[in-house]
N, C-alpha and C positions, 0 to 999 in steps of 0.2 A: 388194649389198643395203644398205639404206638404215637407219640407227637409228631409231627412230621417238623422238619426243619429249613429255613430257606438256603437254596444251592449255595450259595458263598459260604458256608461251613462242610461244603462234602471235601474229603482228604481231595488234596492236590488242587484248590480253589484257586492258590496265590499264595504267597507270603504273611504267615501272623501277623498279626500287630504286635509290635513289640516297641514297651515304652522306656529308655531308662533316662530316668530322670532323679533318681535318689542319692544319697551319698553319706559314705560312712554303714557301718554294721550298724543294726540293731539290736535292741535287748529281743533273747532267746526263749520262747517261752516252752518252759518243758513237758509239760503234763500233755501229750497225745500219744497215741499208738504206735506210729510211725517214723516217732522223733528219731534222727538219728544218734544227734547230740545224746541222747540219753543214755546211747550203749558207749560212748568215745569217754575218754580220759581228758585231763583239762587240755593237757598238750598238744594233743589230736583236733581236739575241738577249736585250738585256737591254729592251728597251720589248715584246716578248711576254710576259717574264716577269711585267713589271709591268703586263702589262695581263691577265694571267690571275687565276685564282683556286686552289687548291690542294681537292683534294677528294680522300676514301679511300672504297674503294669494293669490299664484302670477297667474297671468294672466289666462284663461282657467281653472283653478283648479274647481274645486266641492265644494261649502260650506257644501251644503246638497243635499241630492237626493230626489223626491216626494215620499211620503209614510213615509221614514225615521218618525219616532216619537218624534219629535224634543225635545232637555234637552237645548236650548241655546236663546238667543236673541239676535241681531244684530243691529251693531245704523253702518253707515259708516261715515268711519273719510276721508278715499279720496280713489279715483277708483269709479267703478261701478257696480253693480248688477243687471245681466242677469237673470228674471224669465222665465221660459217655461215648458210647460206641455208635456212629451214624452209620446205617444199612444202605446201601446203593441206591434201594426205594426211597429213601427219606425218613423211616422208620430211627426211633434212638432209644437207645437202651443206656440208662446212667448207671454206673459203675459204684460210685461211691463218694462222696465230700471229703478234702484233705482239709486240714486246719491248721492255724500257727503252729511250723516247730516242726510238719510232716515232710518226708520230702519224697521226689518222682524224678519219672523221666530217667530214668538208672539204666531199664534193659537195655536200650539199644548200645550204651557207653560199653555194654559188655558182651552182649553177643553179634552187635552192628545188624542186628535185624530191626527192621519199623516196626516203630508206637503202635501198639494195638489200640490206642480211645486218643480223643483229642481231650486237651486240658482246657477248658476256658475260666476265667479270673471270676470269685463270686465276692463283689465290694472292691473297692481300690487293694490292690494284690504288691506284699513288697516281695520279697526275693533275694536269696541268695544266690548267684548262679556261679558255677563250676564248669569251665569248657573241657573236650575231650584230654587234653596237654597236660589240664589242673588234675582233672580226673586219676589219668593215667600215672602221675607222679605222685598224686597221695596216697594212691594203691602199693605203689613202689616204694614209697621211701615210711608210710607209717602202718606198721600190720593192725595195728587196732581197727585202722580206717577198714581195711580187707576184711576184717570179721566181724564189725560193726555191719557191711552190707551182705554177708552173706546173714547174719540174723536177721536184717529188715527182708531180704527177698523171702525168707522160709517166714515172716511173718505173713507176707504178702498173699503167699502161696495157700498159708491155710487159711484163710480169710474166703481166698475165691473157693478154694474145696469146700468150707463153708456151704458160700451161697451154691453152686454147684451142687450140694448134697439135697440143701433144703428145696432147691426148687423141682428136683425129682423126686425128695419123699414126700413131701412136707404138703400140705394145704396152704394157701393162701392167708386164711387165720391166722395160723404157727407161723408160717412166715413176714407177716407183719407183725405182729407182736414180736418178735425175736431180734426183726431192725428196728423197731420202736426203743429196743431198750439198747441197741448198740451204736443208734444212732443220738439219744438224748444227752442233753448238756445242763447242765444247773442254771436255771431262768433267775429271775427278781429278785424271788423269795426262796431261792434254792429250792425249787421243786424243780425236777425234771423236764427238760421242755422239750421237743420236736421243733426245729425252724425250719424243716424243709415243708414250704407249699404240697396239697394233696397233689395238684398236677404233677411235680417231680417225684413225691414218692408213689405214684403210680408207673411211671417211666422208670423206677427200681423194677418193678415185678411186672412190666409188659401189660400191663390191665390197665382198663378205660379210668379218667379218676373217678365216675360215677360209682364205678367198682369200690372202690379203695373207700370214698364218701361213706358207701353203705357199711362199711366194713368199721370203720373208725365210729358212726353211731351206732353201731351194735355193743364196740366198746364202748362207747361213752353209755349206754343202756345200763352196762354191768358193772359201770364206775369204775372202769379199769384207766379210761380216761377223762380229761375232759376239754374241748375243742375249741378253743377261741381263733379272733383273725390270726393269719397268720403263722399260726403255734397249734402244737398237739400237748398240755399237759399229763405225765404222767402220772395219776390221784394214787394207783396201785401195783407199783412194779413188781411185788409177788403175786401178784393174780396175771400180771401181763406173764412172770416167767411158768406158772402155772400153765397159762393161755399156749407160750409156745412149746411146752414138753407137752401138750396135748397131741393126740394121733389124728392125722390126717381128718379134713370138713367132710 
């Protein structure tokens, strides 16, 4: 089952909220998937910097809406970034959490076709942004930039092969267990934690969260995890990757 969402987030509503009110760069934080910082050279790294703009962008806000034909490019200096795709019915499907250091919003600067999900800011959202002009000339003038994005797009790409593959072989089980562990973060105590609420990660995999609810107590039953407010701890991430090379429920 699907969240249903109110009409002022269906593509073409109006205009984002867009807030900039920050000033100067921020410190970079490197360690995510999708940094791009992590594949560019100091030099590179610092003629993006200076070819962006800094922009604050607060909680719940809209960066962009699906469809929108995006002119911008997004690197995150801190907050988080909510992807989901809204269905015409109201139905939404989330894509995935970006985190300091990830960046989006790239396809349309290069094929000029519309955002397939909308972004919305998860906590006060800073921002690096890069307009088409910025874009187009750091392409042209630094090739590292150039092969820095075509490694993040082929990261991108086997990501959603990925979920793609698994949500046509895979069971519901394997496939939560499998984002349980691609999605946890080092909590308090350095154990593993889940901060996405059962409702959204039910909106990962289209299932009721009752669904999802019964599924996380079954791990919690076999001590794979364990489930406080808020948080999924993970007690056992080799029984959870056990859990997801298991065949089909």
């Amino acid at each position: 089952m699907f969240r249903m969402r109110s009409p002022g987030l269906h593509a073409g509503s109006g205009a984002p909220e867009r807030i900039a009110v920050s000033t100067g760069a921020e410190p970079i934080q490197p360690e995510s998937r999708f940094n791009l910082f992590s594949l560019l050279p100091a030099q590179t790294r610092a003629a993006f910097i200076a070819a962006s703009r800094p922009r604050t962008v607060l909680d719940g806000s809209i960066v962009y809406h699906q469809d929108d034909v995006g002119g911008e490019m997004y690197h995150i200096i801190s907050g988080e970034v909510r992807l989901f795709f809204l269905h015409p019915d109201g139905r939404e499907l989330v894509f995935t959490t970006f985190e300091p250091g990830d960046c989006f919003g790239i396809s349309s600067l290069i094929d000029g076709a519309p955002l397939p999900h909308t972004a919305e800011a998860r906590g006060r959202l800073k921002l690096h942004v890069v307009t088409r002009s910025a874009f187009d000339k750091l392409r042209a003038d630094h090739r590292p930039f150039e092969d820095a994005l075509l490694q993040l797009l082929c990261r991108h790409m086997r990501v959603l092969s990925t979920y793609v593959t698994d949500a046509t072989l895979d069971g519901l089980s394997q496939r939560l267990a499998r984002r349980l562990l691609d999605v946890a973060r080092p909590g308090d105590d350095d154990t593993p934690a889940v901060r996405h609420s059962q409702a959204e990660l039910s909106l990962m995999f289209g299932v009721s969260r009752q669904t999802i609810n019964k599924l996380l107590q079954q791990f919690e039953h076999d001590g794979l995890v364990r489930l406080s407010y808020g948080a999924v701890q993970l007690k056992d991430p080799p029984g959870l990757r056990r859990r997801a090379a298991a065949g089909p429920d």
